[in-house]
ZAMARGU-4260 file (C-alpha; in steps of 0.2 Angstrom, whole numbers, plus 5000, padded with zeros to 4 digits):
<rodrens>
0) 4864/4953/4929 | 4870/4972/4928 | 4863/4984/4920 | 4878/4987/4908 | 4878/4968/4903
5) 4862/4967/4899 | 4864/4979/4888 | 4879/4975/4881 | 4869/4959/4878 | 4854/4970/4869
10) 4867/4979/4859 | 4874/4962/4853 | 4859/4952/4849 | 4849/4964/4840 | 4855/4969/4823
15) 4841/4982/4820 | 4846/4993/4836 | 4861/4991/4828 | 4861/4998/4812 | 4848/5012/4820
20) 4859/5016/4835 | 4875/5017/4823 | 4866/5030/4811 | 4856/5039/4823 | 4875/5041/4830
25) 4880/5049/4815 | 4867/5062/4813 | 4867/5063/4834 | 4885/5066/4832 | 4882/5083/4822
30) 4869/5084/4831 | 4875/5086/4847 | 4886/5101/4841 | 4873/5108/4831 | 4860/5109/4848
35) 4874/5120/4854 | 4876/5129/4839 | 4856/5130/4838 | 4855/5136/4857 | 4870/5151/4853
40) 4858/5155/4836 | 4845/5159/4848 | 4853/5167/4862 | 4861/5180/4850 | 4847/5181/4841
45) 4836/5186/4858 | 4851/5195/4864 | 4853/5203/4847 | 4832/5209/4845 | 4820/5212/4858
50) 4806/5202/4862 | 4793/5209/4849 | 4807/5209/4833 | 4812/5191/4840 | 4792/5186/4839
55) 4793/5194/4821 | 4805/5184/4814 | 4797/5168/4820 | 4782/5174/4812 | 4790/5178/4796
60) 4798/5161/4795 | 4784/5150/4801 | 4771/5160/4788 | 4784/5155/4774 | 4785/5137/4778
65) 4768/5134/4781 | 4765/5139/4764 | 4775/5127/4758 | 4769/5113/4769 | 4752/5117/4766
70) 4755/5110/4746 | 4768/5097/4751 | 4763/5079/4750 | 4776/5073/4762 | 4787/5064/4747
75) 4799/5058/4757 | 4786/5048/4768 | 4779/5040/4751 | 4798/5035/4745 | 4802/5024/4762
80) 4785/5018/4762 | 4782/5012/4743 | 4799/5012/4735 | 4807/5005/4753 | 4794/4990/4748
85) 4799/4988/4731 | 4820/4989/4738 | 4815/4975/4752 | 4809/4965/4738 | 4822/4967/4726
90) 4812/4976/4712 | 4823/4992/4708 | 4813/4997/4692 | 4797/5000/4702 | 4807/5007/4716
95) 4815/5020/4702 | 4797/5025/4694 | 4791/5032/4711 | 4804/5040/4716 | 4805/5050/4699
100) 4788/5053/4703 | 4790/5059/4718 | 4803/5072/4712 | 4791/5079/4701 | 4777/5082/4712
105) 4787/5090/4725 | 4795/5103/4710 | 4778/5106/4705 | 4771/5109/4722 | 4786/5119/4726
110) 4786/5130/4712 | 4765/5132/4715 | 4769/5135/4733 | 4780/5150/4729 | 4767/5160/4719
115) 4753/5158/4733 | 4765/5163/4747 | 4769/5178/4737 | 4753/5183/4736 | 4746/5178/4752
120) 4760/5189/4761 | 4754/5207/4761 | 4738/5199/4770 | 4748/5190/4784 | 4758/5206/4787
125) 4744/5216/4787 | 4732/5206/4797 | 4743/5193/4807 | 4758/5200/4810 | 4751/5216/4812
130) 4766/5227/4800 | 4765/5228/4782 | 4781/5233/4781 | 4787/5215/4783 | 4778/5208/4766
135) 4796/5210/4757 | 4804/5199/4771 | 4790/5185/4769 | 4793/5184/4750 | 4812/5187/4749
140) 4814/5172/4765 | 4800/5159/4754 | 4815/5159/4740 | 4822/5146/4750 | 4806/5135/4743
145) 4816/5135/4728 | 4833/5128/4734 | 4823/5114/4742 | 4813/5109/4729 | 4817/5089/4730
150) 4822/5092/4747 | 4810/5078/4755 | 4812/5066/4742 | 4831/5068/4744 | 4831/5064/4761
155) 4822/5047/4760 | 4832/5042/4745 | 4847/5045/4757 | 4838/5034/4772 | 4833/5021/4762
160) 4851/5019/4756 | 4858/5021/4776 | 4867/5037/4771 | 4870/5046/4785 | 4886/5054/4788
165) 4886/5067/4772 | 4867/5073/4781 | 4874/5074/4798 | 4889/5082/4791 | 4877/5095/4782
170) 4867/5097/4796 | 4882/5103/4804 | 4888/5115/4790 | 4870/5122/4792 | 4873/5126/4810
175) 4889/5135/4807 | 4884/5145/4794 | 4868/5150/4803 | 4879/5154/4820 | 4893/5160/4813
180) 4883/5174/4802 | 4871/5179/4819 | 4888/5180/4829 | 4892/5192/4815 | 4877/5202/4816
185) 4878/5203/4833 | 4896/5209/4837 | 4893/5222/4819 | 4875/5227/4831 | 4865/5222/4815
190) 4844/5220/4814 | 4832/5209/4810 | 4836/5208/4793 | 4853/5201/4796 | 4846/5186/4807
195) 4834/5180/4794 | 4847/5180/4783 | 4857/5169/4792 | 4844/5157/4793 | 4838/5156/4772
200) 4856/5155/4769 | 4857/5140/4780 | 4843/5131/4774 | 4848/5135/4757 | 4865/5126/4761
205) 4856/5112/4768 | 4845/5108/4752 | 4855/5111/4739 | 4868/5099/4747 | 4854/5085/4750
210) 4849/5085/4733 | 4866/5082/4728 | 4870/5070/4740 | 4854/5059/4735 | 4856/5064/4716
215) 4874/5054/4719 | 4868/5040/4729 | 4853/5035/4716 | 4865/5026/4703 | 4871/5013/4716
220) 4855/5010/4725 | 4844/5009/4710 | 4858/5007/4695 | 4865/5019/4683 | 4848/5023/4671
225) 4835/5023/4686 | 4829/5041/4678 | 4823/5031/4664 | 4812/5020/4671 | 4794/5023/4667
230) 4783/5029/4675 | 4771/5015/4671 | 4779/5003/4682 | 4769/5009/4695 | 4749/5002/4698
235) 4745/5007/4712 | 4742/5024/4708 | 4727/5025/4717 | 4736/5017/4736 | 4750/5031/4734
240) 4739/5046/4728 | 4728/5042/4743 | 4744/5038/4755 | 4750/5058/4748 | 4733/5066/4749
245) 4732/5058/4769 | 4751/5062/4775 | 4746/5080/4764 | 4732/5082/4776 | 4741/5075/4792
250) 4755/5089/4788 | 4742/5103/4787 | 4733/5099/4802 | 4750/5098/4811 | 4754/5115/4804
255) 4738/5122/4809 | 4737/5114/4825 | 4754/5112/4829 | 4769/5121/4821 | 4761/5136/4818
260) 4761/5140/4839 | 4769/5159/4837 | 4760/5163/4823 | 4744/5158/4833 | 4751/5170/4848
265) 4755/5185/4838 | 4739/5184/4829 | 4729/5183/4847 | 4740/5193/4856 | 4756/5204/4849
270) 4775/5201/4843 | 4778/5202/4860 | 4771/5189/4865 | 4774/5179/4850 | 4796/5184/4855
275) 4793/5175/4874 | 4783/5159/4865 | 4795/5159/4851 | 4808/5156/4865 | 4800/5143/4875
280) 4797/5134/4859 | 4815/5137/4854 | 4820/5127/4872 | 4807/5112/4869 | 4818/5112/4849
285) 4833/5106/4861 | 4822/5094/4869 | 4816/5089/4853 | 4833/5086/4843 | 4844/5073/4852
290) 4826/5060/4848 | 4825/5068/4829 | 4840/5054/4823 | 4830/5042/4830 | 4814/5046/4820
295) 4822/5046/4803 | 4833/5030/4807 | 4820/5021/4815 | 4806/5022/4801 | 4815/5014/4786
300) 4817/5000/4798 | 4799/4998/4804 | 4794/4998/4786 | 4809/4983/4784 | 4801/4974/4798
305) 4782/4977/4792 | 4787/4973/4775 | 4795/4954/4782 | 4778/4953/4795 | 4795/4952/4809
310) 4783/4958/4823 | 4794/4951/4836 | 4808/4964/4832 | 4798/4976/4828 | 4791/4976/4844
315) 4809/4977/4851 | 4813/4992/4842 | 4799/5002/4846 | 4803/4997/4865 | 4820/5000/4867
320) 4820/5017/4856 | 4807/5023/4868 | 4819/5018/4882 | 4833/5029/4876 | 4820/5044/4871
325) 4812/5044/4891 | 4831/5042/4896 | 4836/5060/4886 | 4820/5066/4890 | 4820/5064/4910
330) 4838/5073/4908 | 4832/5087/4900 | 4814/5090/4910 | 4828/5089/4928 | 4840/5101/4922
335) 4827/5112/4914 | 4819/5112/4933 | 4835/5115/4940 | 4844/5127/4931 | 4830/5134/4920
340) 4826/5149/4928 | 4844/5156/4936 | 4851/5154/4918 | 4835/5165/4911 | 4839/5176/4924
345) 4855/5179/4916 | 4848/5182/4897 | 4848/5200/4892 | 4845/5206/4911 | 4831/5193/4911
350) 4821/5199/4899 | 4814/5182/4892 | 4809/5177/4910 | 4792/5178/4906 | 4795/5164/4895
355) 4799/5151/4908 | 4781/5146/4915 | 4778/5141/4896 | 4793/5130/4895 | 4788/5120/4912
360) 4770/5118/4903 | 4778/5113/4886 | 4790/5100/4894 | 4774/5087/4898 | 4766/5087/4881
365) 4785/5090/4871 | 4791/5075/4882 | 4778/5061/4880 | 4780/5066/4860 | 4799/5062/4862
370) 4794/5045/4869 | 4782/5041/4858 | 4792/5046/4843 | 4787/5033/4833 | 4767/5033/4834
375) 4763/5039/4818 | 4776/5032/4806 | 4773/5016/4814 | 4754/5016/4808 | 4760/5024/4790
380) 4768/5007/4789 | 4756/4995/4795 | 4744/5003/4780 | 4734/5014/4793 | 4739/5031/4786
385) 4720/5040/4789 | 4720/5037/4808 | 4734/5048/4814 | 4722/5060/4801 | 4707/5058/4810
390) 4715/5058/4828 | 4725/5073/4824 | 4708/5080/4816 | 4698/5077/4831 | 4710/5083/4844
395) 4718/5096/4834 | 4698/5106/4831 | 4693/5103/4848 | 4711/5115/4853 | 4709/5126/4840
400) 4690/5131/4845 | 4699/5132/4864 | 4712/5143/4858 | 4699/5156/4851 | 4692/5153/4868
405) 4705/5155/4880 | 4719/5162/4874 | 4714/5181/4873 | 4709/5183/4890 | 4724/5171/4897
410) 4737/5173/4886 | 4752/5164/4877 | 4750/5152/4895 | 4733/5146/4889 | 4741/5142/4871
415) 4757/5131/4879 | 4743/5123/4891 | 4731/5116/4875 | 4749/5113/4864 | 4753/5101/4880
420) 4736/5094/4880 | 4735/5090/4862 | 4752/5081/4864 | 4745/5070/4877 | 4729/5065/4870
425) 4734/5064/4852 | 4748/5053/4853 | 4742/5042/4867 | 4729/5036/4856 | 4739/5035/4840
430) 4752/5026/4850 | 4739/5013/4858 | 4731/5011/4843 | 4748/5004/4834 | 4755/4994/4850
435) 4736/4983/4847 | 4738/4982/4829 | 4757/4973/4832 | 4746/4962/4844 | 4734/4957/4831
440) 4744/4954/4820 | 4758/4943/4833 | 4744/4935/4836 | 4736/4929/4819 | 4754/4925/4814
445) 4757/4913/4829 | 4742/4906/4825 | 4745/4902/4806 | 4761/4896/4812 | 4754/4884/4827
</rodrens>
């Protein structure tokens, strides 16, 4: 059998790749322009600033929305996972009460967010960024905490209801806002300034149309009064308050250890250094975004097949989803190794060469993540949210007290090797750990069944 039948045969005999495949295609489709769009938005950017202002700007943005991620309780994780449930199960009313809840909490915490980045932000210029001159820009960039305040709810409401052309279309009017305004800085020779605001103004387009998109979408998939529906159908108060405190604690130790990389680096080292990482990081983003459809098409339909104990299909997912992400990533890692360094060489007289032993380092722990895509939203539905927790926890100390260790004396090198490492270690054993719960649990159903 060829290779092409037997994938057309897949593609035939499995709905779930189906509807995944087809939505990821929609959000891919935009994607695809947008990762050029993205790859221009930095180039300008690095063409338009030099490495230390580049390094600044990451550092600006990154402080401002790991404020906000530091409150968030990850709503739009809660929605697919408990009101998803309730959907699968027909019960639209209890489906309606969490995701009013959800709202709320996620305007509160927004709002609460806001007031402790603006007074946290004289202190980060000061004593991580190292410029108190840039305490205006941190406050003036975290208004776009308020533009997104139902922004994570939004987006599940819109994945539970397998709407994903009006995201992919905004996704794209957010990458063409956000390129066309840098091209205009950098043909009008503007500064820093103008980059950042290209960016808040992109993200403020992307969350304000979210919100509308899912604030239209919620009469259909929940009927016409959901926003009346009390907030007393919901008992298990207790299950999703620990469920958002876990995913709360998950996101802040991702953003500690994890997503708070150039912050780390300018803090150890200078802005400098924190412009050459910031770029490395910015090549592993177009690593990264082709597999990002696949993560927010693939959850809703783990939690379907959890929900209907289908462990045969979810199996099949997980398997042929990974086969598509290794295929994209062994692309990228060759081409990267082929082409990477002559096409630096070109980039502002090869200033940001220093950049490239990073992004070889980066491409091993950044492409097993792309593989494994699924490992923690795969255990968020099978009810073990505290393990990715713990695993993250464990790991994530062990490279942070290596990172006070080795990154001084080795520089932002050290910090890409224990970035890589964590990677590796982390989601291998979150992955395992879910591949043997499927078996368990395959194998206690064959056995009620035999």
């Amino acid at each position: 059998m060829s290779i092409r039948t037997r994938w057309t045969r897949i593609w035939r005999d499995d709905p779930i790749l189906q509807r995944v495949l087809l939505n990821s295609g929609y959000l891919l489709s935009s994607n695809t322009i947008s990762m050029g769009l993205t790859s221009v938005q930095g180039i300008l950017a690095a063409l338009l600033l030099e490495p230390a202002e580049y390094g600044m700007l990451g550092m600006v943005i990154l402080f401002a929305s790991s404020i906000n991620r530091l409150l968030s309780f990850r709503m739009g994780e809660v929605v697919i996972k408990y009101a998803g449930h309730h959907l699968a199960l027909e019960e639209k009313g209890k489906a309606a009460a969490i995701i009013k809840a959800a709202f709320l909490a996620e305007a509160l915490t927004s709002i609460v967010a806001y007031g402790i980045l603006a007074a946290l932000a004289p202190l980060a210029a000061r004593y991580v960024i190292k410029d108190p001159t840039v305490s205006p820009l941190i406050i003036f960039y975290g208004l776009a905490l308020f533009v997104n305040l139902l922004f994570e709810t939004s987006t599940a409401v819109l994945q539970l209801s397998g709407r994903y052309r009006g995201q992919a279309a905004l996704n794209l009017a957010q990458s063409l806002l956000t390129a066309g305004w840098i091209l205009a800085a950098y043909l009008l020779h503007g500064g820093l300034l103008d980059v950042l605001l290209a960016y808040l103004f992109g993200k403020l387009l992307y969350g304000a149309g979210m919100v509308f998109l899912a604030f239209r979408r919620l009469p259909t998939l929940l009927g016409p009064r959901w926003w009346r529906e009390s907030l007393g159908q919901i008992t298990n108060w207790r299950g999703i308050l620990g469920f958002s405190l876990s995913t709360n604690i998950s996101s802040t130790i991702n953003m500690v250890i994890r997503d708070s990389e150039v912050l780390w680096v300018g803090f150890f080292l200078s802005t400098v250094e924190a412009g050459y990482y910031k770029f490395a990081l910015g090549i592993m983003n177009i690593l990264v975004m082709p597999v990002m459809p696949l993560i927010n098409t693939t959850f809703p339909e783990i939690s379907r097949t959890v929900a209907r104990h289908d462990w045969k299909s979810l199996s099949s997912i997980l398997r042929k989803t990974s086969t598509l992400a290794l295929i994209w990533t062994a692309g990228s890692i060759a081409g990267v190794l082929l082409a990477g360094r002559w096409l630096l060489g070109l980039l502002k007289g090869g200033l940001y060469l220093p950049a490239y032993p990073a992004i070889l380092i980066l491409l091993a722990g950044y492409g097993f993540a792309n593989i494994f895509f699924w490992n923690r939203p795969l255990l968020l539905s099978l009810g073990l949210p505290n393990y990715p927790v713990k695993v993250n926890g464990l790991v994530g100390a062990v490279k942070t007290a290596l990172m006070f260790v080795f990154v001084r004396p080795f520089g932002y090198l050290a910090q890409a090797t224990l970035l890589s490492g964590y990677f590796l270690l982390s989601i291998g054993l979150i992955a395992r750990r879910g591949v043997n719960e499927i078996k368990k649990a395959n194998a206690f159903a064959l056995e009620e069944t035999g």
